[in-house]
Structures are given as C-alpha cells and as structure tokens.
C-alpha positions in Angstrom: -47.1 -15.6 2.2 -44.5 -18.5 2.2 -42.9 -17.7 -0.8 -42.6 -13.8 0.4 -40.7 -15.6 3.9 -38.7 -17.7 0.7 -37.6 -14.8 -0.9 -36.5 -13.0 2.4 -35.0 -15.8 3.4 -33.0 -15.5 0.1 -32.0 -12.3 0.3 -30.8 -12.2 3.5 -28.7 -15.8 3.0 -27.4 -14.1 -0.1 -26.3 -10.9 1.4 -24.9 -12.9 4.3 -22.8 -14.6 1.6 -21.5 -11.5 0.1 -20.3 -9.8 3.1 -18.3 -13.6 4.2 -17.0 -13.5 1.0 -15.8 -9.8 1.0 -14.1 -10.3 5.0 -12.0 -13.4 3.5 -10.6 -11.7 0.2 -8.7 -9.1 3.0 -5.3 -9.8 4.0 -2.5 -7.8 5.5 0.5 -8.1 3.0 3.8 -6.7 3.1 5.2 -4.3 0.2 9.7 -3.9 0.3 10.2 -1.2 -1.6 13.7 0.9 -2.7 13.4 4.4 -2.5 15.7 6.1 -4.5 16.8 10.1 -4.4 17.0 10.5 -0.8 19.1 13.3 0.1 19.0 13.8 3.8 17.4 12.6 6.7 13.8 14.2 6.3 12.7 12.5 3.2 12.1 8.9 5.2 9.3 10.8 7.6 8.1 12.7 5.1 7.5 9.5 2.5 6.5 7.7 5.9 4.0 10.5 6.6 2.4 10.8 3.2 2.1 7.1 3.7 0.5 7.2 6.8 -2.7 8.6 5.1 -3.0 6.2 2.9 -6.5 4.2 3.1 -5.2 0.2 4.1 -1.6 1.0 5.5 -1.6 -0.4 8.7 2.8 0.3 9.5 5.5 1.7 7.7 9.6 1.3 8.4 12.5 2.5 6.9 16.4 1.7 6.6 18.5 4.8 7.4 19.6 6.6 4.2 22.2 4.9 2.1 23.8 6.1 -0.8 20.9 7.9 -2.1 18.0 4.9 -0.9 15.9 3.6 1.9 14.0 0.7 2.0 10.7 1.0 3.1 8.3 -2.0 5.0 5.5 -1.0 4.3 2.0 -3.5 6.2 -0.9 -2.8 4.3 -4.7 -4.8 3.8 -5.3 -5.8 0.3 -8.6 -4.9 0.4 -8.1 -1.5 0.6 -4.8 -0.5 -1.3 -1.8 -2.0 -3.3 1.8 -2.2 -3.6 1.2 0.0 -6.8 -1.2 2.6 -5.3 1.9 2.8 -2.5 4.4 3.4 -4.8 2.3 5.7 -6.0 2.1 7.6 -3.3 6.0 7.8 -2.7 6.4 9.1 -6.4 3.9 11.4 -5.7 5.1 13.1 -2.4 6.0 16.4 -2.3 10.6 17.1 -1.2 11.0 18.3 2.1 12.8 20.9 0.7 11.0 21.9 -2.3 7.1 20.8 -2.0 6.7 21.7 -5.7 8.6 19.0 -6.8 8.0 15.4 -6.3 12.0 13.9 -6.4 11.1 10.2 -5.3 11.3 7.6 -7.2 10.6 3.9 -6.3 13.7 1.5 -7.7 12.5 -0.9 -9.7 13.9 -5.0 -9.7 15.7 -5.2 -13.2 14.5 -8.2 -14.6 17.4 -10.6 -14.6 16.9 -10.4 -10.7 13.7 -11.4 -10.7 14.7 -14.3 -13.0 17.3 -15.8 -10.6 14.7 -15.6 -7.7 
C-alpha cells in the first residue's frame, strides 16, 4: 500500500512539474515586420484580419501605406505561434482585389543590416 501512495505521489509531483514548466516556456513577443506590395488602403485590414485568426496573436498594428509597404506590430505568445508561422500567414493571404492570388510578401533584412546591428 505505501509504495502505491509512492508512486501516486510521483506521478502527480511529476505532472505538476510538467505543466510549471510548460506555463514558463510562454512569453508574449513582438514580431516588426515590412510588408511589401501594398497597393491601396485595404490590404493592411485585410493582412490584419487574416492575422487576427491566427492561434497566439494577441494585437496587430500597422503604418499607413508607404511606397508600396506597411510595417506591421504584430504581439503574439511564443507558445503558440512564431514570427515565421506569421509571416506565413501574410504571404499566404488572399488580395483584396483578387482572392486568387496571394500578392504579399514579407521584406526581408538584407544581411549587411543585420551585421551593423
């Protein structure tokens, strides 16, 4: 009988571990991300909105349209998504204009940037 009470005990202090380790691996992160072939005022809400159902995004902002871009702010729980699974998601969203086609694309950092950060 004690070492069935042992082996619960176990368990349940092993479980109890997994689920405190699993809460403190989440953290709410913050993805910038350039937008590129924007070409009127829709395609923010409509990238925001595609967004919006995206498991772990808690808020999304963007920059009016310049150019052809937006920057988008996008507050999401690492637990749940990415900053690639996002940019996924913008690539993958349908125009506002044209819903066959998927015009977004996410500007990427050239790499001599990155090196003088």
């Amino acid at each position: 009988m004690q070492k069935v009470i042992q082996i619960i005990l176990v368990i349940f202090v092993a479980v109890f571990s997994l689920q405190a380790s699993a809460q403190t691996t989440d953290s709410l992160k913050t993805a910038i991300i350039k937008v590129v072939n924007l070409h009127c005022t829709n395609d923010m809400p409509t990238i925001k909105k595609q967004l919006q159902n995206q498991e772990g995004v808690e808020e999304i902002s963007f920059t009016d349209i310049s150019g052809d871009q937006s920057t988008f702010t996008v507050s999401y729980h690492s637990s749940a998504t990415n900053q690639q699974q996002i940019e996924q998601v913008i690539e993958s969203t349908p125009g506002c204009d044209d819903k066959s086609s998927t015009p977004y694309k996410v500007k990427k950092e050239s790499s001599r940037k990155k090196k003088k950060q």
